[in-house]
VOVEX-418805 format. One record per residue: chain; residue in one letter; residue number from 1; x, y, z of N, C-alpha, C, O in turn. Coordinates in nm, 4 decimals, decimal comma. Example, Ala and Ser with C-alpha at 12.3 -4.5 7.8 and 13.67 -1.06 7.14 Angstrom:
! VOVEX-418805
atom chaine:A; residu:a; num:1; nxx:1,3190; nyy:-0,5690; nzz:0,7800; caxx:1,2300; cayy:-0,4500; cazz:0,7800; cxx:1,3200; cyy:-0,3300; czz:0,7800; oxx:1,4236; oyy:-0,3319; ozz:0,8465
atom chaine:A; residu:s; num:2; nxx:1,2850; nyy:-0,2250; nzz:0,7080; caxx:1,3670; cayy:-0,1060; cazz:0,7140; cxx:1,2900; cyy:0,0030; czz:0,7870; oxx:1,3409; oyy:0,1138; ozz:0,8039
! end
This chain:
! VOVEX-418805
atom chaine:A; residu:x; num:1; nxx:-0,7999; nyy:1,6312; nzz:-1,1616; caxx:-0,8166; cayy:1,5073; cazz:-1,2363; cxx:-0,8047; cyy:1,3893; czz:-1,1388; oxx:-0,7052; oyy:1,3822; ozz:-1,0667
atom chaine:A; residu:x; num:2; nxx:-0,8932; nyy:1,3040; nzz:-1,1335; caxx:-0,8724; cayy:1,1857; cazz:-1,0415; cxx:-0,7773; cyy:1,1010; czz:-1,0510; oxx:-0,7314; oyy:1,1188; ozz:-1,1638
atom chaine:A; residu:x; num:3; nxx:-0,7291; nyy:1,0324; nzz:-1,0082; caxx:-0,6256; cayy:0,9079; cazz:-1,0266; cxx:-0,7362; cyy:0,7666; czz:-1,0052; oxx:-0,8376; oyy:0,7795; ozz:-0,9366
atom chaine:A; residu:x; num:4; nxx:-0,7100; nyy:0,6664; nzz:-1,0563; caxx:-0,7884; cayy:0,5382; cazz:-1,0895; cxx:-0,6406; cyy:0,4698; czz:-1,0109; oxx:-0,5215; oyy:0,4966; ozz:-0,9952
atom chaine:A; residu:x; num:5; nxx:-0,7246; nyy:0,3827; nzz:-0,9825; caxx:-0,6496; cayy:0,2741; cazz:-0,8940; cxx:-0,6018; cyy:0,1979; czz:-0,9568; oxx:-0,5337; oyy:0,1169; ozz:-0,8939
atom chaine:A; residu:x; num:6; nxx:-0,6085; nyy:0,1801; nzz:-1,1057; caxx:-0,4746; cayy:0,1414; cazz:-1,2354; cxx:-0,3766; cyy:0,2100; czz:-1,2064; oxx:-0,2752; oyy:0,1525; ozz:-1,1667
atom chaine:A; residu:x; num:7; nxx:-0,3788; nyy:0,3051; nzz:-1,2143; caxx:-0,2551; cayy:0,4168; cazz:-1,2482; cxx:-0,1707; cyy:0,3658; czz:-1,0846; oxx:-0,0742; oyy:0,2893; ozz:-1,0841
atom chaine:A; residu:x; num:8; nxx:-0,2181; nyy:0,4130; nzz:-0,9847; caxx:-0,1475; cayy:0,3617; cazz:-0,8643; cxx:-0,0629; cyy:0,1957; czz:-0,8955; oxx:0,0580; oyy:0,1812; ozz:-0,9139
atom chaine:A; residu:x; num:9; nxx:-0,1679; nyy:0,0861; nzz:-0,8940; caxx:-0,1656; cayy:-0,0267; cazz:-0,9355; cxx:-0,0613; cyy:-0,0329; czz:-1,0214; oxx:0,0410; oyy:-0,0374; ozz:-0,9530
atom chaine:A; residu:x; num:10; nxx:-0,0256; nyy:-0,0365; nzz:-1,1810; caxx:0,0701; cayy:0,0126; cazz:-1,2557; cxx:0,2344; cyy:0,0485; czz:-1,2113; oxx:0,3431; oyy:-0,0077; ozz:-1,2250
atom chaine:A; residu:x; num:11; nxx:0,1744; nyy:0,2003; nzz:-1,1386; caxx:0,3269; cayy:0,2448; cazz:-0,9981; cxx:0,3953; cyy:0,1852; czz:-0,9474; oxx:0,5182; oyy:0,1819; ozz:-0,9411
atom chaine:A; residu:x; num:12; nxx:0,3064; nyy:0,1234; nzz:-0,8997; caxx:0,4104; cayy:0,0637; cazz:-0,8013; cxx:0,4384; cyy:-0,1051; czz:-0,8317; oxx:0,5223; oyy:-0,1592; ozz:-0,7597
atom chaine:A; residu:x; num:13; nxx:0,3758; nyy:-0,1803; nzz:-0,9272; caxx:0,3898; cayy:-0,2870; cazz:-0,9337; cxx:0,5595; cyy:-0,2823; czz:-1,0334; oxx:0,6609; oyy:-0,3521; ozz:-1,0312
atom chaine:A; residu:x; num:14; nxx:0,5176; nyy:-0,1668; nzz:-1,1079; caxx:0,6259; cayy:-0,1413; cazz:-1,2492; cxx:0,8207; cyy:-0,1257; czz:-1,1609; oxx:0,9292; oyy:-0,1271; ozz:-1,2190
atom chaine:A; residu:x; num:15; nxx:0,7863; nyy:-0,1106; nzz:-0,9855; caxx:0,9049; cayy:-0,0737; cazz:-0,9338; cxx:0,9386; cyy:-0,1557; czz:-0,8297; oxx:1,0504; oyy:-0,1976; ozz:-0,8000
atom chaine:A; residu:x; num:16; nxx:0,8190; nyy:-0,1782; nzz:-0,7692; caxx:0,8622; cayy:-0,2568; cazz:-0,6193; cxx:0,8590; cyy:-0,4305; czz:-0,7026; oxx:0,8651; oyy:-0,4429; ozz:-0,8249
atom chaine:A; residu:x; num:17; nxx:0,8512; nyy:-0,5181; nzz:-0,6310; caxx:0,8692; cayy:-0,6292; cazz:-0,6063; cxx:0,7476; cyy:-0,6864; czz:-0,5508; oxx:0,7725; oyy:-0,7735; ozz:-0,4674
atom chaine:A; residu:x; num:18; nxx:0,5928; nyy:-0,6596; nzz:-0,5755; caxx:0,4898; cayy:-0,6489; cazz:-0,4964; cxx:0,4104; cyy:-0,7813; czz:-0,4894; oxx:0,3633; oyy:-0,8369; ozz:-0,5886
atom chaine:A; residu:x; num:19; nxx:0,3986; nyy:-0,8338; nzz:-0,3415; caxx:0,3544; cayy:-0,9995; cazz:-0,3630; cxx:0,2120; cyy:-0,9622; czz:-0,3236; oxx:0,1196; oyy:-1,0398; ozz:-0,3480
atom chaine:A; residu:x; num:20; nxx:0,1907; nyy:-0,8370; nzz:-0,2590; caxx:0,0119; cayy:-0,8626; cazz:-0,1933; cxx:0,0242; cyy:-0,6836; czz:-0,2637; oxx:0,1279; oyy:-0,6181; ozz:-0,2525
atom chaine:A; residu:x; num:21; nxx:-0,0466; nyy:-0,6537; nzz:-0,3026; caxx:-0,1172; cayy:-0,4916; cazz:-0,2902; cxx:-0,3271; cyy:-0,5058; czz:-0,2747; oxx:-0,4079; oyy:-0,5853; ozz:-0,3227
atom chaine:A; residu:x; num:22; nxx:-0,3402; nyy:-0,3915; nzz:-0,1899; caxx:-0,4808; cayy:-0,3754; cazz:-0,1542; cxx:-0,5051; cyy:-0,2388; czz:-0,1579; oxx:-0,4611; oyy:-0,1696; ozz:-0,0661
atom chaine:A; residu:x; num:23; nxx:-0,5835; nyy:-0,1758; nzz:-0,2714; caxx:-0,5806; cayy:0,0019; cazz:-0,3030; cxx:-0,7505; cyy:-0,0469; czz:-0,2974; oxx:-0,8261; oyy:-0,1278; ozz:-0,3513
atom chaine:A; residu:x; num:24; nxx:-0,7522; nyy:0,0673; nzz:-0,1878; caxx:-0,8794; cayy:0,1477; cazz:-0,1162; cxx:-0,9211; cyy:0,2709; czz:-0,1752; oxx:-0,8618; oyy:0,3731; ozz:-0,1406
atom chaine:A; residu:x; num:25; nxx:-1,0292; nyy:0,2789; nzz:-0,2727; caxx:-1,0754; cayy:0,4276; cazz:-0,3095; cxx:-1,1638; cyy:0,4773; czz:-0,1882; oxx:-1,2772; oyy:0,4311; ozz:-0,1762
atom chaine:A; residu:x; num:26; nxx:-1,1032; nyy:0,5935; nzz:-0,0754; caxx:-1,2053; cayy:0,5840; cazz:0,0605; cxx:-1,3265; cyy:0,7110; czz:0,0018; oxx:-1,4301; oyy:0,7445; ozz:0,0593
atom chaine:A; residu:x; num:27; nxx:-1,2787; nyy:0,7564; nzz:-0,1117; caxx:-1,3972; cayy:0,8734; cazz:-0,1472; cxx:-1,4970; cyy:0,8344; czz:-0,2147; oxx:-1,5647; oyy:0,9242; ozz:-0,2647
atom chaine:A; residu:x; num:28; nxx:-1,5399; nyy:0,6903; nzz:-0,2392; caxx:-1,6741; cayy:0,6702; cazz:-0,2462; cxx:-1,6338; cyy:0,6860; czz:-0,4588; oxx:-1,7094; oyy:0,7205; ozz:-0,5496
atom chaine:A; residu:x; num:29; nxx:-1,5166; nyy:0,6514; nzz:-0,4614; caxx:-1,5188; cayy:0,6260; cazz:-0,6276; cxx:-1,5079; cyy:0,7567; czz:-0,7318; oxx:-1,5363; oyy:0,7668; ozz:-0,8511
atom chaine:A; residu:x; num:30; nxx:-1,4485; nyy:0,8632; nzz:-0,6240; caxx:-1,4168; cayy:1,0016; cazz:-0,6902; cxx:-1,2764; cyy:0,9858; czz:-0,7538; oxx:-1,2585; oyy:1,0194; ozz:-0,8709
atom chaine:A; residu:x; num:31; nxx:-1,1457; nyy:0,9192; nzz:-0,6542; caxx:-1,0573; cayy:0,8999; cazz:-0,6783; cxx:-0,9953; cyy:0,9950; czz:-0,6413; oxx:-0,8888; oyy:1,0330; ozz:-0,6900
atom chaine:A; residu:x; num:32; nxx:-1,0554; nyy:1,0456; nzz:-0,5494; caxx:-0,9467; cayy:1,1569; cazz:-0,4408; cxx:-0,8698; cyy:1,1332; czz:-0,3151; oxx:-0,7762; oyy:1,1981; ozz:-0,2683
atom chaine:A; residu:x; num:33; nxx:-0,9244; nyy:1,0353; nzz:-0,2745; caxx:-0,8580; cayy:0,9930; cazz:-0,1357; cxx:-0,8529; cyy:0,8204; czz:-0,1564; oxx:-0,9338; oyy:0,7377; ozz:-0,1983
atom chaine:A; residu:x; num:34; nxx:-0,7066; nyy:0,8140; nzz:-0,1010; caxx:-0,6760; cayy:0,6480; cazz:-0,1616; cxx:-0,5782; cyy:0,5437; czz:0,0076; oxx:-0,4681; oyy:0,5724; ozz:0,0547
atom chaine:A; residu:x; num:35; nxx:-0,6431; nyy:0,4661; nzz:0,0390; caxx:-0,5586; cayy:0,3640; cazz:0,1345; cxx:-0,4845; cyy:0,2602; czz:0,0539; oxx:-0,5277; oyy:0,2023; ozz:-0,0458
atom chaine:A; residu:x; num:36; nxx:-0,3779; nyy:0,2464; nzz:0,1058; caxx:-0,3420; cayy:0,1057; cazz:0,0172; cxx:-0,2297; cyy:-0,0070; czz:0,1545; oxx:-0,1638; oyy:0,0267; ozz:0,2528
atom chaine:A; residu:x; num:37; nxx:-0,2508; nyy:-0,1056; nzz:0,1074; caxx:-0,1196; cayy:-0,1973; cazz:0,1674; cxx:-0,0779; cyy:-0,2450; czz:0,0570; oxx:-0,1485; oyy:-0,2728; ozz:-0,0399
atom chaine:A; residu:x; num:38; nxx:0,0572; nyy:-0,2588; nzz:0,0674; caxx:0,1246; cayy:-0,3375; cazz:-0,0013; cxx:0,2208; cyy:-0,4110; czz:0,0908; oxx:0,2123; oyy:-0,3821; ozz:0,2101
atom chaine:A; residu:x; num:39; nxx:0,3130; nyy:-0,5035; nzz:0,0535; caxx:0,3725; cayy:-0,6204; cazz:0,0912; cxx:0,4577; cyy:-0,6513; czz:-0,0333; oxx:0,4236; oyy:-0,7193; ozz:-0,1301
atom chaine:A; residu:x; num:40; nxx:0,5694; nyy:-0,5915; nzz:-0,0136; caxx:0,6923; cayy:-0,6289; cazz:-0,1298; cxx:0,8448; cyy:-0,6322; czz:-0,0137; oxx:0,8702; oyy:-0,5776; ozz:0,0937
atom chaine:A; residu:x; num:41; nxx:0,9394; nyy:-0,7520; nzz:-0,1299; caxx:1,0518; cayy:-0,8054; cazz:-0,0824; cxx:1,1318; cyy:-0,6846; czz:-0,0224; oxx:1,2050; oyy:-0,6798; ozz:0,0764
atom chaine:A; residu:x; num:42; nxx:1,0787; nyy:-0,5464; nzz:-0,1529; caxx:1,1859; cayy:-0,4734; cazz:-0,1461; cxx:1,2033; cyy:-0,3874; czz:-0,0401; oxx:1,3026; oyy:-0,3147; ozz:-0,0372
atom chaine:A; residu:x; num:43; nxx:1,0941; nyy:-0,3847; nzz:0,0760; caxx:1,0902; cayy:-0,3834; cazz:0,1965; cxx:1,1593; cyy:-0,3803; czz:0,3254; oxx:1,1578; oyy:-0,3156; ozz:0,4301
atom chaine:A; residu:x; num:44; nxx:1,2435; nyy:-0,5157; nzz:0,2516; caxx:1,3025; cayy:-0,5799; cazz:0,3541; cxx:1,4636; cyy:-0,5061; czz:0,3859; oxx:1,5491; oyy:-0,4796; ozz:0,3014
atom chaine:A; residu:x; num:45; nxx:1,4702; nyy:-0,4861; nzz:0,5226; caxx:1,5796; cayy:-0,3883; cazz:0,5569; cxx:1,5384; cyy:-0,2768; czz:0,5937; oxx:1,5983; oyy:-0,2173; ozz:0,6833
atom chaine:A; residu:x; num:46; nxx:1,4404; nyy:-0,2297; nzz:0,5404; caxx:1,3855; cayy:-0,0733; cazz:0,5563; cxx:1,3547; cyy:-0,0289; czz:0,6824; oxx:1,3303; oyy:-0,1198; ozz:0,7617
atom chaine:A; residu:x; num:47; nxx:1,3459; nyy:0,1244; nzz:0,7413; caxx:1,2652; cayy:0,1342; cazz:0,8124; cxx:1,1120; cyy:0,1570; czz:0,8039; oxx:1,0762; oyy:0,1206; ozz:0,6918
atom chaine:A; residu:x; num:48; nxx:0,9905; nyy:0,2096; nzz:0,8882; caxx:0,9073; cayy:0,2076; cazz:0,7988; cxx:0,8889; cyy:0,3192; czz:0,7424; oxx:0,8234; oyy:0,3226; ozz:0,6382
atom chaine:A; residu:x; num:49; nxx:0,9533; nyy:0,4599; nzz:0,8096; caxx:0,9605; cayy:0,5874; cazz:0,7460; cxx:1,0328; cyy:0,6016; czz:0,5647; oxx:1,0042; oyy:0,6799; ozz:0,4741
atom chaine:A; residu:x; num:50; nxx:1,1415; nyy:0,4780; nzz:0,5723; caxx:1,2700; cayy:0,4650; cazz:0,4154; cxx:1,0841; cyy:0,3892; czz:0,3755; oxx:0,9978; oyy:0,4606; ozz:0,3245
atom chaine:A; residu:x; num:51; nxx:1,0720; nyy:0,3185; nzz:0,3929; caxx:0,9351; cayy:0,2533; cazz:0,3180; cxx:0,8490; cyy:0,3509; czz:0,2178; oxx:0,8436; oyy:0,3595; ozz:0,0951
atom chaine:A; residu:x; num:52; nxx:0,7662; nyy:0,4400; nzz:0,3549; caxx:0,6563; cayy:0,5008; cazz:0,3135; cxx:0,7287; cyy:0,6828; czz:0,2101; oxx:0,6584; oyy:0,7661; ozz:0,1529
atom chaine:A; residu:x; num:53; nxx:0,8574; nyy:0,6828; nzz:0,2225; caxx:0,9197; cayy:0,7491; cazz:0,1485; cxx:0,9446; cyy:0,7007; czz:-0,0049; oxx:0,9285; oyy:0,7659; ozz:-0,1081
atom chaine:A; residu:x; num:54; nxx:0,9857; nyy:0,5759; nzz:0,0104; caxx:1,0063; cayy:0,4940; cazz:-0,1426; cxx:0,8563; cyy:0,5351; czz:-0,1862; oxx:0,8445; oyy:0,6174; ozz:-0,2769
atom chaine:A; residu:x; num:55; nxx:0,7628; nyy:0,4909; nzz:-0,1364; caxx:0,6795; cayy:0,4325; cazz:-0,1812; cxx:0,6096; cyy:0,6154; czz:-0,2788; oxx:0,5698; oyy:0,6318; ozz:-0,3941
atom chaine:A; residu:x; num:56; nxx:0,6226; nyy:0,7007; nzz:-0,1787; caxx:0,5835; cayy:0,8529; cazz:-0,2075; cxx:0,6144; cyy:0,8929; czz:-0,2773; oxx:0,5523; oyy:0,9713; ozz:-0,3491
atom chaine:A; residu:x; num:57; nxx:0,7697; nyy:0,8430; nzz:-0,2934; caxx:0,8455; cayy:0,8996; cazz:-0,4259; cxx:0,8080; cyy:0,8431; czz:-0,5828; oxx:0,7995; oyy:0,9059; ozz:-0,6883
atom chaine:A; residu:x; num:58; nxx:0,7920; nyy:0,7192; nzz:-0,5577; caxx:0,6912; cayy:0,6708; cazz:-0,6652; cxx:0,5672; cyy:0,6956; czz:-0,7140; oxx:0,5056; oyy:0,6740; ozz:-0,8184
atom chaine:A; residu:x; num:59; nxx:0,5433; nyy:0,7599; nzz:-0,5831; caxx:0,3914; cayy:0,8287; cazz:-0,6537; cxx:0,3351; cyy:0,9177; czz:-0,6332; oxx:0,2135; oyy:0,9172; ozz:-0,6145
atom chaine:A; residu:x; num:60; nxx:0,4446; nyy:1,0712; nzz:-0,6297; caxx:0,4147; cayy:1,1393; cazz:-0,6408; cxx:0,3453; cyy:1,2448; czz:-0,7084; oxx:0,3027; oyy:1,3525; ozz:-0,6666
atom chaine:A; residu:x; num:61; nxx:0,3431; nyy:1,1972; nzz:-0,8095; caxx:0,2550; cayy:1,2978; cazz:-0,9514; cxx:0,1322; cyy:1,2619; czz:-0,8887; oxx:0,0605; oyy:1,3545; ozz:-0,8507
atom chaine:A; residu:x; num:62; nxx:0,0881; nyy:1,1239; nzz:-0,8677; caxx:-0,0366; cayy:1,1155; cazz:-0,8464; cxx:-0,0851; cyy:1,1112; czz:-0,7157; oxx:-0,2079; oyy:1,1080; ozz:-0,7068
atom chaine:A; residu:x; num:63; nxx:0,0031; nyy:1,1098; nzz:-0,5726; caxx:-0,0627; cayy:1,1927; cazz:-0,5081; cxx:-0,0571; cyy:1,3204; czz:-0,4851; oxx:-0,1179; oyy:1,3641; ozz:-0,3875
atom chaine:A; residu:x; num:64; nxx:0,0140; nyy:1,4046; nzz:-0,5664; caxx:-0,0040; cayy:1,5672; cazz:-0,5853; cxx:-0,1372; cyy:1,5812; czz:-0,6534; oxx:-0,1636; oyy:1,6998; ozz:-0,6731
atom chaine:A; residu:x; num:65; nxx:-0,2343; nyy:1,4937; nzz:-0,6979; caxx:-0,3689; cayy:1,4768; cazz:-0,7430; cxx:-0,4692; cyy:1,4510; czz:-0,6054; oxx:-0,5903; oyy:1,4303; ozz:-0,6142
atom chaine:A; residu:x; num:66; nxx:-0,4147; nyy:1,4552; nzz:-0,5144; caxx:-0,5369; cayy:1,3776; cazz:-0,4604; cxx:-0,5223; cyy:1,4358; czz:-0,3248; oxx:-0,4200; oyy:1,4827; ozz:-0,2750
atom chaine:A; residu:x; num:67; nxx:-0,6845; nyy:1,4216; nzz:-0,2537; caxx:-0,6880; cayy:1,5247; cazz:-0,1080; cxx:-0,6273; cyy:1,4460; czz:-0,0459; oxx:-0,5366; oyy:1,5111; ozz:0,0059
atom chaine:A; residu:x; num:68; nxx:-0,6117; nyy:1,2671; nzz:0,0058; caxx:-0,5599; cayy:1,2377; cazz:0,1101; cxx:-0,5312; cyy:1,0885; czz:0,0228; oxx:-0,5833; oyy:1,0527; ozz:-0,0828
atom chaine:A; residu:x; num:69; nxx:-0,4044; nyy:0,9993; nzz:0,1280; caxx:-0,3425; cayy:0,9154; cazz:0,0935; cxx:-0,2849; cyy:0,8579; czz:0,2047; oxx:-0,2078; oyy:0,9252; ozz:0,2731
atom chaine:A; residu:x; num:70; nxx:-0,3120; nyy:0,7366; nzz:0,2348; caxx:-0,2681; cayy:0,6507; cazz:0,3425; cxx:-0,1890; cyy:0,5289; czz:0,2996; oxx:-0,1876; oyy:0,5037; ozz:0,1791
atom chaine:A; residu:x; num:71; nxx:-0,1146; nyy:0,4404; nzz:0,3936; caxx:-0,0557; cayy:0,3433; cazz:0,3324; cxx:0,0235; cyy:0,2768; czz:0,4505; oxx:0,0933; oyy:0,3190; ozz:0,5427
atom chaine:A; residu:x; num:72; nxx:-0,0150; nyy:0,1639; nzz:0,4102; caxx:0,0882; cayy:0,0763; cazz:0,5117; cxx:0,1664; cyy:-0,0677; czz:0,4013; oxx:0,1352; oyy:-0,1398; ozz:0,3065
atom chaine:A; residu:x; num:73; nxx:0,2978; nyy:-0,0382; nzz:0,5069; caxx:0,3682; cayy:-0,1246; cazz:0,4053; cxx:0,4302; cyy:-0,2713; czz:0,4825; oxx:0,4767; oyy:-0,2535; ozz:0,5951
atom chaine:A; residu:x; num:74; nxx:0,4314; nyy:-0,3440; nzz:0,4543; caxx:0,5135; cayy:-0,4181; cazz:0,5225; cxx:0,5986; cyy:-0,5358; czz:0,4297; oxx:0,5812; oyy:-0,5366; ozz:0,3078
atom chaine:A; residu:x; num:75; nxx:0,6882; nyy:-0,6315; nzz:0,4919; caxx:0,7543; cayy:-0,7198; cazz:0,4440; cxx:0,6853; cyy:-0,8385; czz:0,3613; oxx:0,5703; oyy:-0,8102; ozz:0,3276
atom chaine:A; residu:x; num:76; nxx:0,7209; nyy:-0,9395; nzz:0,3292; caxx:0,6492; cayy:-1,0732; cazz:0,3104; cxx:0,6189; cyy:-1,1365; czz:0,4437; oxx:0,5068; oyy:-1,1557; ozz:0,4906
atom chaine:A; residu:x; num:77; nxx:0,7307; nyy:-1,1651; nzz:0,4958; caxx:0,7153; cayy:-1,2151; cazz:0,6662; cxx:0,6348; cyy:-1,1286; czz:0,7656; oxx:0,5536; oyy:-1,1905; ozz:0,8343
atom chaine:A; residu:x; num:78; nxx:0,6429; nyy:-1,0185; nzz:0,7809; caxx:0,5542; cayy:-0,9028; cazz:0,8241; cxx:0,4244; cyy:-0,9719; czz:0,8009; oxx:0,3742; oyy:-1,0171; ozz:0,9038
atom chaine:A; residu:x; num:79; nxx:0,3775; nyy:-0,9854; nzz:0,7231; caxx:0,2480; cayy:-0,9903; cazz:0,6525; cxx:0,2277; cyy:-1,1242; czz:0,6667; oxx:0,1196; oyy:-1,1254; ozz:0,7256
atom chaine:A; residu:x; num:80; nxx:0,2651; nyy:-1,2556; nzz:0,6495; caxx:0,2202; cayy:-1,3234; cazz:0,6928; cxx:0,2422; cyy:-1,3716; czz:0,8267; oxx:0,1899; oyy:-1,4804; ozz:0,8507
atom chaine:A; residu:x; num:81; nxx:0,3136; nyy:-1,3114; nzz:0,9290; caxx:0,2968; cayy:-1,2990; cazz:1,0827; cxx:0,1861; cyy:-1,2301; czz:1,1031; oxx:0,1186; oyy:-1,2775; ozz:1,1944
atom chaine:A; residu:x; num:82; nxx:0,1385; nyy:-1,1294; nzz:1,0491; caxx:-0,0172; cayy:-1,0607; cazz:1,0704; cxx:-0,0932; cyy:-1,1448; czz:1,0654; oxx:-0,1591; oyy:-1,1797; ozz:1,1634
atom chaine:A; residu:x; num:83; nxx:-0,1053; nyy:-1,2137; nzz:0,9152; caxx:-0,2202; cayy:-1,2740; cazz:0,8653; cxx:-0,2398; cyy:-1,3746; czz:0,9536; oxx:-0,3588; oyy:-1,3948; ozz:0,9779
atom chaine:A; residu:x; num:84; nxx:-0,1517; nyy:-1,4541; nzz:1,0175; caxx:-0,1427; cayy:-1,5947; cazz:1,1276; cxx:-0,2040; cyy:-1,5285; czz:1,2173; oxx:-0,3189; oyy:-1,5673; ozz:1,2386
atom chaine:A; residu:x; num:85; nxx:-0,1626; nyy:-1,4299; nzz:1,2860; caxx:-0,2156; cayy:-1,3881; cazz:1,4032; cxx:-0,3715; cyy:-1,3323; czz:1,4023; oxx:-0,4286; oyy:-1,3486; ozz:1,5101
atom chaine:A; residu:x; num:86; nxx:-0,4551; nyy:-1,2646; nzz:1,2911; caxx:-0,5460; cayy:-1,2319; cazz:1,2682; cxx:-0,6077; cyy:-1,3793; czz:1,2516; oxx:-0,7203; oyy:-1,3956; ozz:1,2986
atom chaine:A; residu:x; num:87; nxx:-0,5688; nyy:-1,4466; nzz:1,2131; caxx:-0,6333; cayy:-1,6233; cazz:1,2143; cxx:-0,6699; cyy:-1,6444; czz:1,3552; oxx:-0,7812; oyy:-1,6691; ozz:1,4017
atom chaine:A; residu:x; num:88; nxx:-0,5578; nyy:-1,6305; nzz:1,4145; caxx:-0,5756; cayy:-1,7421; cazz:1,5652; cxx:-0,6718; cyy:-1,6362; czz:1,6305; oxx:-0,7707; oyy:-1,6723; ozz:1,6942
atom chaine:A; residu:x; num:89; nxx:-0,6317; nyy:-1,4743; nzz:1,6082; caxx:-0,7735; cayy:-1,3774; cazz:1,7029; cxx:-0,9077; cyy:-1,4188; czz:1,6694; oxx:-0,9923; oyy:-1,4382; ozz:1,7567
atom chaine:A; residu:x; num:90; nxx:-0,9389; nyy:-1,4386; nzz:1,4980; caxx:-1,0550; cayy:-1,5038; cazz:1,4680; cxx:-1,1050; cyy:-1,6259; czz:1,5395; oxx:-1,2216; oyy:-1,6305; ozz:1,5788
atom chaine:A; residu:x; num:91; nxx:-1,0079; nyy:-1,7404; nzz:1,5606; caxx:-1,0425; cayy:-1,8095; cazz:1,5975; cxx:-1,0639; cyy:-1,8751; czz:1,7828; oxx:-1,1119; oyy:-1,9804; ozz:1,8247
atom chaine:A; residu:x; num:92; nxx:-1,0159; nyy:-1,7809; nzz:1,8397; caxx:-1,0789; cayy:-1,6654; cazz:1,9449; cxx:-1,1987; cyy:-1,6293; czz:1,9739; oxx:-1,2334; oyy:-1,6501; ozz:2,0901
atom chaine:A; residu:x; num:93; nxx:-1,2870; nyy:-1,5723; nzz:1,8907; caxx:-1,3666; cayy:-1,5275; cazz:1,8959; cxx:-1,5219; cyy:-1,6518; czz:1,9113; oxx:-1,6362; oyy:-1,6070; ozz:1,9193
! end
């Protein structure tokens, strides 16, 4: 049975603290293989292994559905130190 990027969406919004999420269907809309970032408070302190563990444990039913699952997580500050820096490389270019 596929998982819809509601059901993920739903997951994790219903637990974490989530200021940015970005869910990637990479199978072309089968709903078997899923990327996501998220960016929540509750983050903060973690390592990124305690992260991508929270995050697994939350969604495990539904990735026991699915061939593959990626994810990167980071802080609020994390994320907008990226986003600055992906600015100034753009503007670089």
């Amino acid at each position: 049975m596929p998982v819809s990027q509601t059901d993920l969406e739903i997951a994790l919004k219903n637990v974490l603290n989530v200021s940015h999420l970005e869910i990637t269907d990479t199978s072309s809309g089968c709903g078997e293989n899923y990327s996501i970032v998220i960016v929540s408070a509750s983050f903060e302190g973690k390592t990124t292994l305690a992260r991508h563990r929270l995050v697994n444990e939350l969604l495990k039913d539904q990735i026991a559905q699915m061939h593959a699952f990626s994810q990167k997580t980071y802080t609020p500050k994390q994320w907008s130190d990226l986003q600055a820096k992906e600015a100034a490389d753009a503007t670089m270019t």
